[in-house]
C-alpha positions as CSV (number, residue, x, y, z in Angstrom):
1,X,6.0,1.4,-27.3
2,X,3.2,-1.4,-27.9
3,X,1.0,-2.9,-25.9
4,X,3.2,-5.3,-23.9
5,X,5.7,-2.7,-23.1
6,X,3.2,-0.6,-21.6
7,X,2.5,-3.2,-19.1
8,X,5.7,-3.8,-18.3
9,X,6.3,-0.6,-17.6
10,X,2.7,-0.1,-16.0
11,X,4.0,-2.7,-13.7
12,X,7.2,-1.4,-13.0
13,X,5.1,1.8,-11.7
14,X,2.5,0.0,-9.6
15,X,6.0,-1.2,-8.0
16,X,7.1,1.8,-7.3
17,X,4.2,3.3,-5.7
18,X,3.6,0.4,-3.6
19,X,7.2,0.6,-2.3
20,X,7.0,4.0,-1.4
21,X,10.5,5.2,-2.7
22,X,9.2,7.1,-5.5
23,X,8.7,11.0,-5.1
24,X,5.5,11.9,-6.2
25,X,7.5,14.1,-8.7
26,X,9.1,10.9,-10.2
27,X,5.5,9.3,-10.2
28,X,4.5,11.9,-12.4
29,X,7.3,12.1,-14.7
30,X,7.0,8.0,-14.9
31,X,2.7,8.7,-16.2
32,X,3.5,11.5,-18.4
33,X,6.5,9.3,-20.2
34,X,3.5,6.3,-20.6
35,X,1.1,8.6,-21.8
36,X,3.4,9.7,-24.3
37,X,5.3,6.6,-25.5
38,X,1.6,5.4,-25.3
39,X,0.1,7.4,-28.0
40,X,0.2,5.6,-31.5
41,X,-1.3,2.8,-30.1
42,X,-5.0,2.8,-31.6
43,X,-6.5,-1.0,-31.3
44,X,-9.8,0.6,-29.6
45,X,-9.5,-2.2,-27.0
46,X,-5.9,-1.9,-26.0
47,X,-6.3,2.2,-26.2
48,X,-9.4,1.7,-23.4
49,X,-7.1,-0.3,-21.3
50,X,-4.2,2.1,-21.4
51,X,-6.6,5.1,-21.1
52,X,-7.9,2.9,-18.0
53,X,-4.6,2.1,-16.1
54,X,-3.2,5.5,-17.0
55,X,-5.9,7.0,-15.5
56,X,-5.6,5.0,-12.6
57,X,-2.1,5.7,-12.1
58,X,-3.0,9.5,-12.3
59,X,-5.0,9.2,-9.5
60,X,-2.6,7.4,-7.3
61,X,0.2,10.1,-7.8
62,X,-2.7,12.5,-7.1
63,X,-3.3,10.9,-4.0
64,X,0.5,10.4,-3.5
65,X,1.0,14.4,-3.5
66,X,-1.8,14.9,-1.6
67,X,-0.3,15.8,2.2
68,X,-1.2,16.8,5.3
69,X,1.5,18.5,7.4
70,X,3.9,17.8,4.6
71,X,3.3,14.1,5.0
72,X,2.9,11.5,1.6
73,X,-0.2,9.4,3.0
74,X,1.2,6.5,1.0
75,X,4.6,6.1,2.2
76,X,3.4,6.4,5.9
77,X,1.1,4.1,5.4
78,X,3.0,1.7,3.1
79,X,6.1,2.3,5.9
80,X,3.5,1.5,9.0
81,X,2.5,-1.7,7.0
82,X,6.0,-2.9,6.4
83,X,6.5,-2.7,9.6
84,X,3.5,-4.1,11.0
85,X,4.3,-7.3,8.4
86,X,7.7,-7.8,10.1
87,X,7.7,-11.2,12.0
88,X,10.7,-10.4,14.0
89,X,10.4,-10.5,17.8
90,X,7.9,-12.7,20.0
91,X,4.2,-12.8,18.6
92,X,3.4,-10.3,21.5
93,X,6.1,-8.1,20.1
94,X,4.5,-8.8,16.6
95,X,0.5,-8.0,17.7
96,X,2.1,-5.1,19.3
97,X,4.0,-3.4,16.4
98,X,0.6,-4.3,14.3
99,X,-1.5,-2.8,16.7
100,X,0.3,0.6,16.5
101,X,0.4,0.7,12.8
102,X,-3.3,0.1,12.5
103,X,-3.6,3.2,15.4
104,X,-1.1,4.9,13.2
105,X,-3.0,4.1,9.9
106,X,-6.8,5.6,11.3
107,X,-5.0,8.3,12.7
108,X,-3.5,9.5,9.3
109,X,-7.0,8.5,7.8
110,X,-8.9,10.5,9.9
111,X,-6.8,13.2,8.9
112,X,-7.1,12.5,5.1
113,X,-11.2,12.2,4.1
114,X,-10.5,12.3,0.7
115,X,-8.1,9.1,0.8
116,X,-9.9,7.5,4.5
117,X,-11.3,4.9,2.8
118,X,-8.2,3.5,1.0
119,X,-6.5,4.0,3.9
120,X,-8.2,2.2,6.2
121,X,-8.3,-0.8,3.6
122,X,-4.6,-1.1,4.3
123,X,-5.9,-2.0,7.5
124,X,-7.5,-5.0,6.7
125,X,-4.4,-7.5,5.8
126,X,-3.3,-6.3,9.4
127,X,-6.2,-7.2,11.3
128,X,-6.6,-10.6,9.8
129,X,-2.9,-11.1,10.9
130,X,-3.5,-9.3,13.9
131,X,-6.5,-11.8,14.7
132,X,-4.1,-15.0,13.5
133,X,-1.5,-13.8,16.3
134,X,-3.9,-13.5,18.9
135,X,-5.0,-16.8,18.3
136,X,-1.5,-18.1,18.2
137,X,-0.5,-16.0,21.5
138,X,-3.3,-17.8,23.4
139,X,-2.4,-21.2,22.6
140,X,0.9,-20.7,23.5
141,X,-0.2,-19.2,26.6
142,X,-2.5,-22.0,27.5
143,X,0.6,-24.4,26.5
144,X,2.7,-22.7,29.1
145,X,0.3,-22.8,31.5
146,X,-0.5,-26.3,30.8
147,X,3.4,-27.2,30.9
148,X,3.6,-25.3,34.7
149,X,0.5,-27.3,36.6
């Protein structure tokens, strides 16, 4: 494997976690296979950046296996995102559904200190589209309103 086919298949893994369909068994199996087809590349550079994203990636299925009550942090959170991110329904339907998965979110990060911090990151795409709604859910208010006097 050279360099390019690493990230490729780097990639390919990123995907995988980020989707949240990937046992954290599988996760492993995909690092080890890149560590291995990995191995006779030697350009001191490209070997940094491999070391680099491979340990990366070790962390993440780290953190992947890591559960509490039998529950992957990552899927639940990457789950609760998905469907926070939805925009089916009315946009008080919407802030709704995002407001739950942020309470969802905090409560599984308060339950997890050793990933809390990356967990409540996820958080952050929410509440800026949380705040967006809001704004959007008032002007439609004050149009209504504005449309009945």
């Amino acid at each position: 494997m050279n360099y390019d086919e690493f990230n490729t298949e780097y990639t390919k893994v990123l995907d995988k976690i980020k989707s949240g369909k990937c046992s954290w068994s599988e996760l492993s199996g995909h690092v080890t296979r890149l560590r291995q087809g990995t191995a006779g590349i030697t350009t001191p550079v490209e070997r940094a950046q491999i070391d680099s994203d491979l340990a990366a990636l070790g962390q993440m299925v780290d953190l992947s296996r890591r559960t509490n009550d039998k529950e992957d942090v990552w899927t639940v959170t990457s789950e609760a995102v998905r469907r926070a991110s939805s925009g089916e329904g009315t946009v008080a339907d919407r802030i709704a559904r995002i407001e739950a998965s942020i309470h969802e979110i905090t409560t599984l990060a308060n339950r997890n200190p050793d990933e809390r911090e990356a967990l409540m990151q996820s958080t952050s795409t929410l509440k800026i589209l949380h705040s967006s709604l809001q704004s959007s859910l008032r002007a439609e208010q004050a149009e209504a309103a504005a449309l009945s006097s």
